[in-house]
N, C-alpha and C positions, 0 to 999 in steps of 0.2 A: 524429542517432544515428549512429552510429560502424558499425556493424553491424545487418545486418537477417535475424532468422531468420522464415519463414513457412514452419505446418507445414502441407501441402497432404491429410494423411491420418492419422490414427487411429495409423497402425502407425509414422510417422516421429515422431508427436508421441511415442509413448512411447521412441521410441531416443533425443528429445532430453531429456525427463527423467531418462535412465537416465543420458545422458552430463552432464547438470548435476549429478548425484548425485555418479556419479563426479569431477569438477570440486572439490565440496563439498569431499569426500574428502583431493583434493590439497593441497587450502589447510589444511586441517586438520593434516596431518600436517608443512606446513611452518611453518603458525606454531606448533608446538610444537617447532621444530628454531629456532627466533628469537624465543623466547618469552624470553629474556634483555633482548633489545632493547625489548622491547614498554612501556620504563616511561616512555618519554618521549609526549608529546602529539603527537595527530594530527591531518589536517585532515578536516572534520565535513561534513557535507550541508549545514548549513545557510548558513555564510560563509563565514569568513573562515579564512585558515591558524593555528592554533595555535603557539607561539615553544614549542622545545622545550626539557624544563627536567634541570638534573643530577641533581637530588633523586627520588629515591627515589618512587614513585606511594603516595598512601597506602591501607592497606589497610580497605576498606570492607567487609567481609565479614562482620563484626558488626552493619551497620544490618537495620534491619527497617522493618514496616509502624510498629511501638511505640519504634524509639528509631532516627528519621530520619537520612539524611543530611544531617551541615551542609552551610549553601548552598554556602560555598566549597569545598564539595569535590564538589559535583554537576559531571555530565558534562556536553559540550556539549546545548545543545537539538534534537533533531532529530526532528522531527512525521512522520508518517505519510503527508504530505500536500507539495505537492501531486503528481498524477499518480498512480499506481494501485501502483509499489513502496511495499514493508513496509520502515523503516528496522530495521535489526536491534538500537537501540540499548533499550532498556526506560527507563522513568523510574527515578529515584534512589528508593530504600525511604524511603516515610515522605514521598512528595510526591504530588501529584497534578497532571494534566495534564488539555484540554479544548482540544478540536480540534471546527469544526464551518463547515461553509458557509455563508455570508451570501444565497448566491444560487446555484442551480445549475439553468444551461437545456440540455435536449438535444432534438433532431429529427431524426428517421429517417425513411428510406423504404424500406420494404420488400416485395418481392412485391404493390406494388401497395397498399398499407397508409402513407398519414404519420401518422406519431406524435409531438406536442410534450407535453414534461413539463416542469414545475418543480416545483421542490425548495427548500426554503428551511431553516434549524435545523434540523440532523439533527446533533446531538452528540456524541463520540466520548469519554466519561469514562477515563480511565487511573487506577489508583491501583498502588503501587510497594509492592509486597509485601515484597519480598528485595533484594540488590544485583545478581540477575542475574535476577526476574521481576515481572511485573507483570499486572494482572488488567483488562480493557478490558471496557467496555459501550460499543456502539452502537446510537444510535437512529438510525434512518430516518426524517427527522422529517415537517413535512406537505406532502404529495405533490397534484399535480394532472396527471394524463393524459387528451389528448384523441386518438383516432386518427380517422383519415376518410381515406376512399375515394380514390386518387389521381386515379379519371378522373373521377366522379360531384361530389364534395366532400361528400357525405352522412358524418355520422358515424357511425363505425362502434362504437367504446369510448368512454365518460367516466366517469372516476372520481377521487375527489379523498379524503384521509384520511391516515392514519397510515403510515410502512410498518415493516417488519420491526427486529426485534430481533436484533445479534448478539453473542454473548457469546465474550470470547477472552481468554487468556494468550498471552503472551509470555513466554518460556525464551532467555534468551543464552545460545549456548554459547562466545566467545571474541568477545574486540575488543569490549568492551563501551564501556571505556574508553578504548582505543588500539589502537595495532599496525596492522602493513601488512592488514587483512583481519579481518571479522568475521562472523560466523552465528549464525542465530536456529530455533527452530522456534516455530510459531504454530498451536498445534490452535485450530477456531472451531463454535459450530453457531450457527443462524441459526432463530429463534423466529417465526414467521409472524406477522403483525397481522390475518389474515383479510379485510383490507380490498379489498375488490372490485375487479377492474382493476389496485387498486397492488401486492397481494400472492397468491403463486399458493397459499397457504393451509397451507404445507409446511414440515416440518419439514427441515434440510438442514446437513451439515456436513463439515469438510476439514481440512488439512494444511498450513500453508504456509512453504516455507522459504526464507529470503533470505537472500542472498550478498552481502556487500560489500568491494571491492577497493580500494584507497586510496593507489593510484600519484601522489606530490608532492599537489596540492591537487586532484586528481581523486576522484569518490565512481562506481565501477562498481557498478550491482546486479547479479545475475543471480536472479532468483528463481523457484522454480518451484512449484506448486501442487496440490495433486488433492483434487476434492470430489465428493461423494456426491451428487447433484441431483435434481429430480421429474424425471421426462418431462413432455413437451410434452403428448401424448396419455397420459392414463390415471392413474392412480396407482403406476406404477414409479417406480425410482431408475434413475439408469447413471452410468456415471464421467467426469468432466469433468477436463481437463487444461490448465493454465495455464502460462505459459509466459514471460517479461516479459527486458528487458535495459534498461538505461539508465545514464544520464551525469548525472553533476551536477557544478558548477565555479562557482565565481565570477564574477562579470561583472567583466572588466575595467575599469577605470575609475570602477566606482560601490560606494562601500563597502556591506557588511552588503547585498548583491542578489546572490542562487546564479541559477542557471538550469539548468534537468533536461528532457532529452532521450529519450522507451524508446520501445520497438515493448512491442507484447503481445499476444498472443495467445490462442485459449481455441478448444479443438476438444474434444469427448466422444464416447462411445457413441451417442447416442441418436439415429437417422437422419430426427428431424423440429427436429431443434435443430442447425442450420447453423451453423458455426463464426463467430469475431468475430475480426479483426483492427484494429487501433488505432496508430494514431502520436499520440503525447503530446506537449505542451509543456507545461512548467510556469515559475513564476519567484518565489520567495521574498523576504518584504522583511524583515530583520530591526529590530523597532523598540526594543527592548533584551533583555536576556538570558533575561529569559522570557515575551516575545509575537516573535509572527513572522505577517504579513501573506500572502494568496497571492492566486495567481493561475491561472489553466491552462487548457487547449485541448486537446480530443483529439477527431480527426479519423479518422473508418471509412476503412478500407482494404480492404472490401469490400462489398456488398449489404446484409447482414444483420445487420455494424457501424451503431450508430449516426450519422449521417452528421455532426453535430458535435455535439459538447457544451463547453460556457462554463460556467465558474464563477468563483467567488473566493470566500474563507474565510480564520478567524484561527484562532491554537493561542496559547493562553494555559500557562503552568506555574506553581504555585504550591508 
């Protein structure tokens, strides 16, 4: 990672959301000062460079959910996946995508508590509504958590089951296609499975807006987030604030392989929900133009971060 922001308090996290807004802002108003330029191909998240072409981009703005994108004129493929940024790109109107983990192990220790989970099928459905949104289900698929005592070994939680449902749109608002820089807004709420241990039974939902910068074959995110959450204790809500930066590029050397680099972060209101910090790695394998292979590792950068988490997952588009 190129840069490391960690927000140590409540009152800094929200100066650095104010100033990622502002950030947003800038880009916004420059790529409509180079919005001429923007008709040529750019390079994508997920390989390789684009050859940029003289012709004209064409105009998609008549597809829908009912009268799709032809394939050769869909955008590159660029999944959600892997590591924890939103790509700002939405599916082609009239296609549909599926993202989902093959395997995903995480173990924490915290305050004297270890906790191992796996995860396996938890499916992320995409279908491409318009040329600049598209409408996401995720499932949470089947879940197993065990916690135990750090000094004792006595277990403390077990629970295994379904987990949560989250429902979201995706809204481009430029660079959907191309250009130096693109941005999404992504409202989501998140449907409880009630299931014991794996779900805190709560209804919950947010904002979240990702930034992507597109310097030569470089993919910068900056994204930032804010969601409405349960408390820890009781039945309140309080505000939760997300915070993420990351790198994606090409592996030199080996075709159709990105590799993506973020910190992230995540501090709120609520003074019994301790803040999480995160260094990510990820690495995509591209196996032709509409599947893509992953990989990833993210590693706690504090107490109350999970202390790592392993997975790997495919993204299919049809």
């Amino acid at each position: 990672m190129v840069h490391v922001v960690i927000w140590r308090s409540l009152a800094t996290s929200r100066l650095a959301a104010w100033l990622a807004g502002a950030a947003i802002g800038a880009v916004a108003c420059s790529s409509a000062v180079h919005a001429a330029d923007s008709t040529t191909s750019s390079t994508t998240t997920t390989t390789t460079t684009t050859t940029a072409s003289s012709d004209p981009a064409p105009d998609k703005s008549g597809y829908n959910l009912f009268n799709p994108t032809p394939d050769n004129q869909m955008r590159k493929f660029t999944p959600d996946r892997p590591a924890k940024g939103f790509s700002v790109r939405t599916i082609d109107a009239g296609h549909f995508e599926l993202e989902t983990d093959i395997v995903n192990y995480t173990t924490s220790n915290d305050r004297g508590t270890v906790t191992r989970s796996i995860e396996a099928l938890d499916p992320t459905v995409k279908l491409g509504l318009t040329n600049w949104m598209d409408f996401e289900v995720q499932f949470n698929g089947l879940q197993s958590s065990r916690s135990f005592d750090a000094a004792s070994g006595n277990e403390v939680l077990n629970g295994a089951g379904f987990g949560d449902v989250f429902l979201r749109t995706k809204m481009n608002l430029f660079g959907n296609d191309s250009g130096p820089a693109g941005f999404a807004l992504i409202p989501y709420v998140k449907l409880p499975s009630s299931t014991p241990v794996i779900s805190n039974n709560a209804v919950e939902g947010g904002l979240i807006a990702p930034l992507a910068l597109r310097p030569d074959d470089f993919i910068i995110t900056l994204m930032t987030e804010v969601d409405v959450l349960k408390t820890a204790v009781g039945d309140g809500r309080y505000a939760n604030f997300v915070n993420l930066i990351g790198v994606s590029h090409p592996v030199p050397g080996f075709d159709a392989v990105n590799a993506t680099v973020e910190l992230f972060a995540s501090t709120g209101t609520d003074p019994a929900t301790p803040p999480v910090y995160t260094f990510d790695l990820g690495m995509n394998f591209k196996l032709d133009q509409h599947a893509i292979l992953d990989v990833g590792l993210n590693l706690g950068l504090n107490k109350a971060a999970p202390t790592a988490q392993v997975y790997s997952g495919i993204s299919f588009r049809f």
